[in-house]
N, C-alpha and C positions, 0 to 999 in steps of 0.2 A: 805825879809822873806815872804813866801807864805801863806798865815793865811786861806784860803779858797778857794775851786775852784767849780764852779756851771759848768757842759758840760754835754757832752753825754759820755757813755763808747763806746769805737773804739773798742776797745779788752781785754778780761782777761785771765789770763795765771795763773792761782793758784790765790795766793794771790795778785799776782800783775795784776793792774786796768790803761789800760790808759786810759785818760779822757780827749776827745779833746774841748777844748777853742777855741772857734771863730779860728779855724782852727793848730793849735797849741795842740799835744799830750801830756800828762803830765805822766808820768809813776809813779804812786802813790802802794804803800804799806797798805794796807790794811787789820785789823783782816779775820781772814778764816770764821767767823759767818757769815764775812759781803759780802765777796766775793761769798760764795757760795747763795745768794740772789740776786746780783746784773747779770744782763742781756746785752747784747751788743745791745744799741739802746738805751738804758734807759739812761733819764737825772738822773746826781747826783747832789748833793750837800754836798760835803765835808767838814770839818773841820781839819786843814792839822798841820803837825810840819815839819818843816823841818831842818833836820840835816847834819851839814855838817863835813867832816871830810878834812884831809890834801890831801887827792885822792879820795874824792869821797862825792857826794849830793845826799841824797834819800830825798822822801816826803813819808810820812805816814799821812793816811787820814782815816776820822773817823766818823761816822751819825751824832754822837752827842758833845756837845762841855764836854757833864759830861765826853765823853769814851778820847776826847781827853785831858781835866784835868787827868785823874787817869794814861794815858800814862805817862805826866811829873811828875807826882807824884813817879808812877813807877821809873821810869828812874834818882830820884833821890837818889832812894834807891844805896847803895853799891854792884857791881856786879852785878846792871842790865841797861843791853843797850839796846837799839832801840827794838832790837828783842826778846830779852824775854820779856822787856814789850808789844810788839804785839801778843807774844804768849798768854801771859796771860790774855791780851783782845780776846783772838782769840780763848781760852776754856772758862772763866768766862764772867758771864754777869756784868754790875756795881752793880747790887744789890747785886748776889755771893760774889762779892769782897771785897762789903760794910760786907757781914756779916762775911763770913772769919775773916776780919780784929779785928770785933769786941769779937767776939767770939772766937779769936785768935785760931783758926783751919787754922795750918799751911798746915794740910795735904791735904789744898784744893789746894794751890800753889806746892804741889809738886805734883799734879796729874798732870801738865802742864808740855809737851817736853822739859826737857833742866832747869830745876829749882830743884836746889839739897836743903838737907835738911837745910843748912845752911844760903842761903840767902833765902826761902821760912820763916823763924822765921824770919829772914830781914826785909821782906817786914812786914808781920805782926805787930813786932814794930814797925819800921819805918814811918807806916799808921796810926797808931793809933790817932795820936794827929788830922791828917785831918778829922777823924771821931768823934771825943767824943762829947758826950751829945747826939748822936742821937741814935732811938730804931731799934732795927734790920728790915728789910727790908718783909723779907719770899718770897723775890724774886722779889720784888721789885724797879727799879731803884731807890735810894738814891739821897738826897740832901746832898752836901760835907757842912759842918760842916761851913768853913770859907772857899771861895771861893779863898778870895785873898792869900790865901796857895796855891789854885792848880795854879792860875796864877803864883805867884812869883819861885815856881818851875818850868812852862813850857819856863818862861823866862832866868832864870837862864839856865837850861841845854841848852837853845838856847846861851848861850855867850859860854857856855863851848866849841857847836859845832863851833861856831865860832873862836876860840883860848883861850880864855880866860881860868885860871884856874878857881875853882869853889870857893875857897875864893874869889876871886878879884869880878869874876861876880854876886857873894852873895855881896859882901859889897857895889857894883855899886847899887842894886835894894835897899838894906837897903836903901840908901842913897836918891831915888828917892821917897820912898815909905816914908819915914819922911819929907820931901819936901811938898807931899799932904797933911798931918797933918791928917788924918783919912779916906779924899776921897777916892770913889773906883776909880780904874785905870785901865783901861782893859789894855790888855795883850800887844795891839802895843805900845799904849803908853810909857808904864813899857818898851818895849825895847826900844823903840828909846831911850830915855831920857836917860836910863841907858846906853847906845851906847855914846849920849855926853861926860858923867859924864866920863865914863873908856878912853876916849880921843883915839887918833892916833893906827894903827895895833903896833907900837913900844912899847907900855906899856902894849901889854901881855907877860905873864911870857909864857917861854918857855915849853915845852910838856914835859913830864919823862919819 
């Protein structure tokens, strides 16, 4: 798994950023806020997910590790994949989002390409528990509420890109995340372990 990449941009093409490593081009996915900022020449510093499917591995890469929490957050919502939640990183800022969410103004996620009225109240719900107890932002990037929600969601949809269903690769992280007894776990750890725990490629369940 990819968790970060520091290079220079080679070239960008829209939203997509390669970003060569000690010589080696990385073809990363990137919100449109961030692309149209970013320069060819210019060192980055990414914060990466990467997802894979049965024919194909993208990387999506992020300034911040808040934008690349609220991705997995997204993404664990019902109905939204890789790409809506890079769209919605790609009109809202994290503070937008935070307040949307709070302020349950759905109609800010359906102002985003490709997000209908039905999973924009989704996302809304959905987010809410990552945010309670905190005051609204006025546009201000947010603190997420409990951190190890956006981790154990960025981990999670990482088992699902990997095969796993999302019960299985939810109950592997339960499993690790009662293991620490309260400690925090950052995110590689949460998968590796969780990768033990779910054992051999033969114990995921099959795709639908």
């Amino acid at each position: 798994m990819i968790a970060s990449l520091r290079g220079v941009v080679a070239d960008i093409a829209g939203p997509e950023v390669v970003v060569e490593v000690q010589g080696i081009g990385y073809l990363v996915t990137v919100p449109d806020r961030s692309a149209l900022r970013f320069s060819v020449g210019e060192e980055l510093h990414l914060h990466t997910a990467m997802v894979v499917r049965d024919d194909h591995v993208a990387i999506f890469g992020f300034e911040t590790r808040e934008e690349l929490g609220l991705f997995g957050l997204l993404r664990s919502v019902n109905g939204v994949g890789p790409k809506m939640a890079l769209a919605v990183l790609g009109h809202m800022t994290p503070g937008a989002i935070h307040d949307a969410v709070l302020t349950e103004n759905d109609a800010a996620f359906r102002a985003v390409s490709g997000v209908g009225a039905k999973t924009a109240k989704l996302i809304v719900l959905s987010l809410q528990g990552a945010f309670d107890h905190l005051p609204t932002t006025a546009g201000e990037a947010p603190v997420v509420a409990d951190i190890s929600e956006v981790v154990k969601a960025s981990v999670v949809q990482a088992l699902v890109g990997l095969g796993w269903s999302e019960k299985i690769a939810r109950g592997g992280v339960e499993q690790v995340l009662e293991a620490a007894s309260g400690e925090p776990v950052d995110a590689s750890t949460l998968l590796r372990e969780a990768l033990s725990i779910l054992g051999p490629q033969t114990n995921r369940e099959p795709r639908r």
